[in-house]
Backbone as CSV, one residue per row, in Angstrom:
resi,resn,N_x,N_y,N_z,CA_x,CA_y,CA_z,C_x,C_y,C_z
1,UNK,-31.813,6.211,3.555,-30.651,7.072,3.710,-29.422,6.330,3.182
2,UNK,-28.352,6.955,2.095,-27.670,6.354,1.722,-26.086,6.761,2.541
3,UNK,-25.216,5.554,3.033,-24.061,6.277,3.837,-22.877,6.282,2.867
4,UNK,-22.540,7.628,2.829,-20.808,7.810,2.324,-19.882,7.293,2.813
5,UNK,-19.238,7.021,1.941,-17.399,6.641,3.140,-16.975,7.353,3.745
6,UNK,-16.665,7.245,4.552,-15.857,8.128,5.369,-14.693,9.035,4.677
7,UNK,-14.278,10.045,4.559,-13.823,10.970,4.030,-12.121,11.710,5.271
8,UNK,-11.120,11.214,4.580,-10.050,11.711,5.552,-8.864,12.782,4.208
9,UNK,-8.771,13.371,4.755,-7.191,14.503,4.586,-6.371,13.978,4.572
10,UNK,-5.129,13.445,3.506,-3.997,13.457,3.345,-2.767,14.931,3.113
11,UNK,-1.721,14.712,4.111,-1.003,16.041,3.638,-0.149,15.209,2.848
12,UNK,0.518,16.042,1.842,1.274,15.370,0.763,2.950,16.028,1.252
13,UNK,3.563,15.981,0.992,5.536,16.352,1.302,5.068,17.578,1.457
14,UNK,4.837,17.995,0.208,4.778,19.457,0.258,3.625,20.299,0.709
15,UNK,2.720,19.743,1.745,2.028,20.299,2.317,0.782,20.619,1.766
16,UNK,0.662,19.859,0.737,-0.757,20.119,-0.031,-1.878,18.995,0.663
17,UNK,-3.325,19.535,1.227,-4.146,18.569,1.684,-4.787,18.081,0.379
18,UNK,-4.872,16.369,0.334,-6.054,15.806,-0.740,-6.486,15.174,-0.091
19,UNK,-8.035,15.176,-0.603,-8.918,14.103,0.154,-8.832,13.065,0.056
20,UNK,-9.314,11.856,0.411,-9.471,10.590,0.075,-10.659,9.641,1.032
21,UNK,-11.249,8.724,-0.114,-12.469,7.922,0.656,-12.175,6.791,1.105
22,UNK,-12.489,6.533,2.432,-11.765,5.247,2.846,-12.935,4.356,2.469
23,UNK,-12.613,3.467,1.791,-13.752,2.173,1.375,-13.522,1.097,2.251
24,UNK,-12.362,0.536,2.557,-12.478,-0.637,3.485,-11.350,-0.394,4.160
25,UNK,-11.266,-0.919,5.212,-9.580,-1.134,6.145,-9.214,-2.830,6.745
26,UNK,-8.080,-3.187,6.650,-7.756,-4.414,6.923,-6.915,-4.245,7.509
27,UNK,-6.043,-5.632,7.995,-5.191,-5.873,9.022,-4.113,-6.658,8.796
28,UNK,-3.300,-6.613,8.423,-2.345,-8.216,7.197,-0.218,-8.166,8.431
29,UNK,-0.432,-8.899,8.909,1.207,-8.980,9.727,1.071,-7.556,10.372
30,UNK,-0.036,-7.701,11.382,-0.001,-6.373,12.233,0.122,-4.779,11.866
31,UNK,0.170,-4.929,10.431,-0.216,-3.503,9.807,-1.797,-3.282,9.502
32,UNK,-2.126,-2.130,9.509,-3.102,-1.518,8.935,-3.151,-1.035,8.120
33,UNK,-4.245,-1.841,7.120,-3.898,-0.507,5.243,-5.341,0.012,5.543
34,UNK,-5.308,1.023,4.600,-6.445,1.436,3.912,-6.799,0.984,2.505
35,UNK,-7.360,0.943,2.190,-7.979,0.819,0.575,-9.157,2.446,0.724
36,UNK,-8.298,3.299,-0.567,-9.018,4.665,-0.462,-9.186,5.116,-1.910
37,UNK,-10.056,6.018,-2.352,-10.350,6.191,-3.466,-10.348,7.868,-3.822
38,UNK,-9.629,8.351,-4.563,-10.005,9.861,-4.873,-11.080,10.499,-5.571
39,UNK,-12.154,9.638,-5.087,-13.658,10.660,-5.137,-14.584,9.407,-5.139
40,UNK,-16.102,9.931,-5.032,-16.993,8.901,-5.121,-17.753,8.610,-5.996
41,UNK,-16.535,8.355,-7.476,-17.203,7.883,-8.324,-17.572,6.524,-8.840
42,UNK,-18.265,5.948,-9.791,-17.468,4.859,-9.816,-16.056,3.803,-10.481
43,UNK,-15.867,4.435,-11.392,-14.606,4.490,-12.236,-13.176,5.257,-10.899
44,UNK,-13.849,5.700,-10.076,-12.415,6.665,-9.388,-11.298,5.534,-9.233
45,UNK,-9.804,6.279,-9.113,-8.514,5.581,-8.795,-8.724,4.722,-7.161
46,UNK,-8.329,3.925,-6.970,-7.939,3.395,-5.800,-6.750,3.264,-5.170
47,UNK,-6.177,3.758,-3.799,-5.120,3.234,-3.384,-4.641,2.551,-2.133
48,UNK,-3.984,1.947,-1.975,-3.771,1.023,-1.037,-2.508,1.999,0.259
49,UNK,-2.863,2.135,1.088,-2.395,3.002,2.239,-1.978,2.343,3.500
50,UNK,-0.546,2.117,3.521,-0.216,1.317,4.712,-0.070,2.528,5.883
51,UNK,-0.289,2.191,7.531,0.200,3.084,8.340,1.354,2.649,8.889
52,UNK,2.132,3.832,9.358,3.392,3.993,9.680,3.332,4.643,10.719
53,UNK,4.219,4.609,11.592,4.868,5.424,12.400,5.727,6.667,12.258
54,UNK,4.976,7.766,12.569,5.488,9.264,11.599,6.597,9.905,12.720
55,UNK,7.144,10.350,12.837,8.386,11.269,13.498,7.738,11.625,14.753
56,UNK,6.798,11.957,15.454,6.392,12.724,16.352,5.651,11.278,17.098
57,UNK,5.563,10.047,16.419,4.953,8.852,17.103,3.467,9.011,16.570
58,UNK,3.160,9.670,15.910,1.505,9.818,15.484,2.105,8.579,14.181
59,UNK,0.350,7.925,14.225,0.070,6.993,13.183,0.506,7.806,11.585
60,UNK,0.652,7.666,10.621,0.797,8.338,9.358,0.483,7.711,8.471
61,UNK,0.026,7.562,7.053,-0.155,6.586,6.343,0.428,7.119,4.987
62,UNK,1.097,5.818,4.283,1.863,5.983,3.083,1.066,4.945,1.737
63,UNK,1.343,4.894,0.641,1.045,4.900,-0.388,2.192,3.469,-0.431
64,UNK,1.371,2.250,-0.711,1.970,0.686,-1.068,2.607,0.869,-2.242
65,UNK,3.500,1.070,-2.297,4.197,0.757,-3.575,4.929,-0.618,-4.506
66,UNK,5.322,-1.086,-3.259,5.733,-2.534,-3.401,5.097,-3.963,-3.661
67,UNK,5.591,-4.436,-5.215,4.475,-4.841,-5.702,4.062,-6.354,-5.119
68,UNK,5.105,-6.654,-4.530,4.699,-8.180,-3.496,3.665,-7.788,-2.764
69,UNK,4.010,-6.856,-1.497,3.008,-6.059,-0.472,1.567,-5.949,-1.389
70,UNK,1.914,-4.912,-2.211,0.576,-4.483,-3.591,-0.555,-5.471,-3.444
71,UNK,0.519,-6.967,-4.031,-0.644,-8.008,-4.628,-1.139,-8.916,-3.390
72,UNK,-0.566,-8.778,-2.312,-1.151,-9.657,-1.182,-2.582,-8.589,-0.422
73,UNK,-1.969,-7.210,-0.454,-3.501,-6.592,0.532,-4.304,-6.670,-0.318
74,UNK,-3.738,-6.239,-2.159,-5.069,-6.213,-2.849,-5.983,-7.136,-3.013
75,UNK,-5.450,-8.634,-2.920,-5.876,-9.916,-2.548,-6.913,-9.476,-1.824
76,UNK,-6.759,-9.790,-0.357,-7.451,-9.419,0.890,-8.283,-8.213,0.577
77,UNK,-8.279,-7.296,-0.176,-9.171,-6.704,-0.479,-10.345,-7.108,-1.249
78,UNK,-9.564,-7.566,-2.140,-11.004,-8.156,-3.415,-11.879,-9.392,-2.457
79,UNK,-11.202,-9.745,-1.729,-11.944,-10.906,-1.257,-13.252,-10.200,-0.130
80,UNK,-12.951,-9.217,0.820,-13.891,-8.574,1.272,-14.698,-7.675,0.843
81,UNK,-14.365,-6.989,-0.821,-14.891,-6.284,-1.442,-15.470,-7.148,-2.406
82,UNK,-16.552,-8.274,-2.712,-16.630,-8.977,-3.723,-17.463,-8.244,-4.519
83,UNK,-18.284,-6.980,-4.495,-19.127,-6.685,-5.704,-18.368,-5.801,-6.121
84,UNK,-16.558,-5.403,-6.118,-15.917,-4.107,-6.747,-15.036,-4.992,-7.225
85,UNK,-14.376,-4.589,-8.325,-13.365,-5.095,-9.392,-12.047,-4.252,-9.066
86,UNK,-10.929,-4.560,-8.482,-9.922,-3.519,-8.278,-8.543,-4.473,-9.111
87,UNK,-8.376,-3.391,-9.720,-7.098,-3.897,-10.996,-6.080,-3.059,-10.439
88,UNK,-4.556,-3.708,-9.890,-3.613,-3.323,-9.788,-2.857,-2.854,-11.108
């Protein structure tokens, strides 16, 4: 039996749901990212998903943009992901 990633719903500003595959999750200065992929291919995009604290106190998660932040989780990623190649 082969297992999928786990599969979560992003709402976007404007209220559009996209999927995304969570491949790994880490822990770096008391945040939580995701590392997520938009489909299960193998070429698919990857992105790096920090959580936040959303308006109502629910967890939320945003899109790393910052390229210091960027290159330290992606670090920590490649290192627990050693058979995937992830190019910032």
């Amino acid at each position: 039996m082969v297992e999928k990633p786990d599969c979560i719903e992003f709402e976007t500003e404007h209220g559009e749901k996209v999927p995304f595959y969570i491949v790994e999750e880490t822990m770096l200065g008391g945040i939580n990212y995701l590392l997520v992929t938009d489909s299960e291919e193998e070429e698919a995009e990857a992105y790096i998903m920090r959580e936040a604290e959303g308006q109502d106190g629910q967890a939320v998660y945003e899109m790393v943009e910052e390229d210091t932040e960027l290159e330290a989780v992606s670090k920590i990623f490649a290192e627990l992901l050693e058979d995937i190649e992830l190019e910032i």
